[in-house]
N, C-alpha and C positions, 0 to 999 in steps of 0.2 A: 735372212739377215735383217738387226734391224735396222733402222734407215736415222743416219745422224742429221740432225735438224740443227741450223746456227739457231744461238739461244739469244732472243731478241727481250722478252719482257724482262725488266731489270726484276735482281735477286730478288728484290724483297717481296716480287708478288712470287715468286716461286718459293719462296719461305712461308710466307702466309697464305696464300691458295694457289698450290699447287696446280692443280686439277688447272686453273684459270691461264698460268705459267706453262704448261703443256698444251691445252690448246691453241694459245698463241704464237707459239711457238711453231708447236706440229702444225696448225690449221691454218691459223688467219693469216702469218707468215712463211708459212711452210708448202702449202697450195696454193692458197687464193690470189696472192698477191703478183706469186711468180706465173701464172696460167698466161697464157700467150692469147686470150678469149678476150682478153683487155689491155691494150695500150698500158706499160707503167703510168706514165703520163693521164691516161684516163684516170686511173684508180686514183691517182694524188687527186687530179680535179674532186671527184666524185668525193675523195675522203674528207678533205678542209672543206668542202662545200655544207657539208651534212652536219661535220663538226659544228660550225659558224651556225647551222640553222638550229641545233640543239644547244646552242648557247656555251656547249664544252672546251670552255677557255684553255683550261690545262691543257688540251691537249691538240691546238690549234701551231702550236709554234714545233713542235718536233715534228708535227705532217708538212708543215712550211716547208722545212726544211726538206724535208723528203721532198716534195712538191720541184722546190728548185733543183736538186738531184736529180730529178726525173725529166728535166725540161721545162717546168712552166714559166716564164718570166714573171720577174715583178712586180711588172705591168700589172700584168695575166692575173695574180693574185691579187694585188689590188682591186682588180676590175672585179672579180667577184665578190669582192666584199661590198662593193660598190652596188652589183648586179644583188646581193641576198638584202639588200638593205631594205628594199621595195618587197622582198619576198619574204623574208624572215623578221623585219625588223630592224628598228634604228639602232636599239639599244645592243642584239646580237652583230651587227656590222660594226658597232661600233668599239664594240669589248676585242674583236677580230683585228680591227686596224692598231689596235695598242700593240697584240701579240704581234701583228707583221712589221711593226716598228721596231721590237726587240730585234728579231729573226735578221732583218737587214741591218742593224747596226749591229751585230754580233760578225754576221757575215760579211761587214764593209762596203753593203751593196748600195749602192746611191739610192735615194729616195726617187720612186717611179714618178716619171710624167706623163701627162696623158697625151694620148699617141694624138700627131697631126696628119694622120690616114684620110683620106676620104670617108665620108659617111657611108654606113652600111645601105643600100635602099634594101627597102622589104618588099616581098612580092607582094605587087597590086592584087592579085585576086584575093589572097589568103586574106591582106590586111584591111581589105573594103569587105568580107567578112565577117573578120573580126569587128571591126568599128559598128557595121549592123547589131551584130550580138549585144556590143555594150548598147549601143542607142535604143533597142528594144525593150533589152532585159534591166539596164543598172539605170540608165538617165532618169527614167520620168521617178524614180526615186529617191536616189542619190545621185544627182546633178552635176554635184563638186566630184567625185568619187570617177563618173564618166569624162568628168573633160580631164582631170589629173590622170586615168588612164590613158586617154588618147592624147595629149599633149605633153606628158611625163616619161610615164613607161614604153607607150609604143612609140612614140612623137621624138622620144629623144634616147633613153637608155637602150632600148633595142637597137639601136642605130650604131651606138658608138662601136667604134675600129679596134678599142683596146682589149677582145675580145672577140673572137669566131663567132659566129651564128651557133656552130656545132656547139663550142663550150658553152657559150651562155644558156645553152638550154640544156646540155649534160647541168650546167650548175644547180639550173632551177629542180629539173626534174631530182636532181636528189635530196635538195629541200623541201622539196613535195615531199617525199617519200620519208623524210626525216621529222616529218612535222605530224605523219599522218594525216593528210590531204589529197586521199585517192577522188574527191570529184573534181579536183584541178586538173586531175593527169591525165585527160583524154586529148585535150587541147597541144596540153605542153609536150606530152608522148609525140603526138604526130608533127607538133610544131618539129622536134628533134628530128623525126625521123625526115623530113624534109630539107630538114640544114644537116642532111650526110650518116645519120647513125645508123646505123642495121638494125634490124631485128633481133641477132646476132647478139650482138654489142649491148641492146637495150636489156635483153634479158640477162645477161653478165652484168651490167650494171644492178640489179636487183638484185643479185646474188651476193654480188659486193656489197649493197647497201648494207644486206642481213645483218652482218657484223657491225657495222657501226648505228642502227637505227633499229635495228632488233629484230629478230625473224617474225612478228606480229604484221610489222608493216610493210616487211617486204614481200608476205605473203598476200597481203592487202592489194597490194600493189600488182599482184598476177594477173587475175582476171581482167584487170583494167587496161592491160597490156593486148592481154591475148585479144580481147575486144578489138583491138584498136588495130591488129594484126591481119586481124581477119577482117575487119570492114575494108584495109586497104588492098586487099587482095580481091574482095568483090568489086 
């Protein structure tokens, strides 16, 4: 029997590339999206995050939306435009926050504020660490670059409440992966896998990437995993 798929990509690419119209269909919405291997919720994260980091404006505001369907607040969606700004760029966060402004005034959602949560603390160990690495490896070169990371990124955006540990680093990790910047991912992999993601989950996420960042780099993206899998099992 054959299996009836709901037909998600509009006519027209099944009029002009069918083949593209059937995949989408059968695959990217037809398995991947529904697999129970990934939180809905995750895959929206993972999807507008990647989008945003590819600059893929067109099609930042129907995952929005999806996104809010699936759970994410937005907050939650702000904070990641907010979170790829430093990762992907001013100009892709900033093409992002136009679309999330359509999406909520379509939707009648109030314009997000930022949460008055307590700050996130970051573990001492990991983060005195981390501060070694840049004061070794970036300061005696780029000076400006070392204190703007430690008094920026990790000093302040890391911290903030409007945002899990878990997402913000599902966020990055699929900017990573969307940018093709597998020597970022050892750090930020484990960073994830410490604020709660599985192993599990991390490799679902590369599977999900495929599709939206290309199966080059999310093949890319394997080894560097498996790496990171296996060191923390030794």
């Amino acid at each position: 029997m054959t299996q009836d798929f709901p037909r998600v990509a509009p006519d027209m690419v099944h009029d002009t590339t069918p083949g593209l119209g059937r995949f989408t269909d059968r695959v990217l919405f037809g398995q991947v999206w529904p697999s129970a291997a990934l939180a809905p919720r995750d895959r929206s994260l993972l999807t507008v995050s990647a989008l945003i980091a590819g600059g893929k404006v067109a099609q930042i505001g129907s995952h929005a939306g999806r996104a809010l369907d699936n759970g994410l607040t937005p907050t939650e969606l702000a904070e990641i435009a907010a979170q790829l700004a430093f990762y992907t760029g001013w100009p892709n966060a900033m093409s992002a926050a136009a679309e999330l402004d359509k999406v909520f005034d379509t939707r009648g959602i109030p314009k997000p504020k930022e949460s008055d949560a307590p700050r996130i603390d970051l573990p001492e160990e990991a983060e005195a660490a981390r501060a070694r690495t840049v004061a070794q490896n970036v300061a005696p070169t780029a000076p400006t670059l070392a204190r703007l990371t430690d008094e920026v990124l990790f000093g302040d955006l890391w911290q903030r409440p409007d945002l899990s540990p878990r997402d913000r680093s599902l966020a990055t990790v699929a900017a990573l992966v969307m940018l093709g910047q597998p020597e970022q991912l050892p750090f930020h992999l484990n960073r994830a896998l410490d604020n709660g993601l599985t192993g599990d989950e991390a490799g679902e996420t590369l599977a999900h990437l495929a599709f939206y960042a290309g199966w080059p780099r999310a093949m890319s993206a394997v080894p560097v995993l498996k790496q990171v899998l296996e060191a923390r099992k030794g």
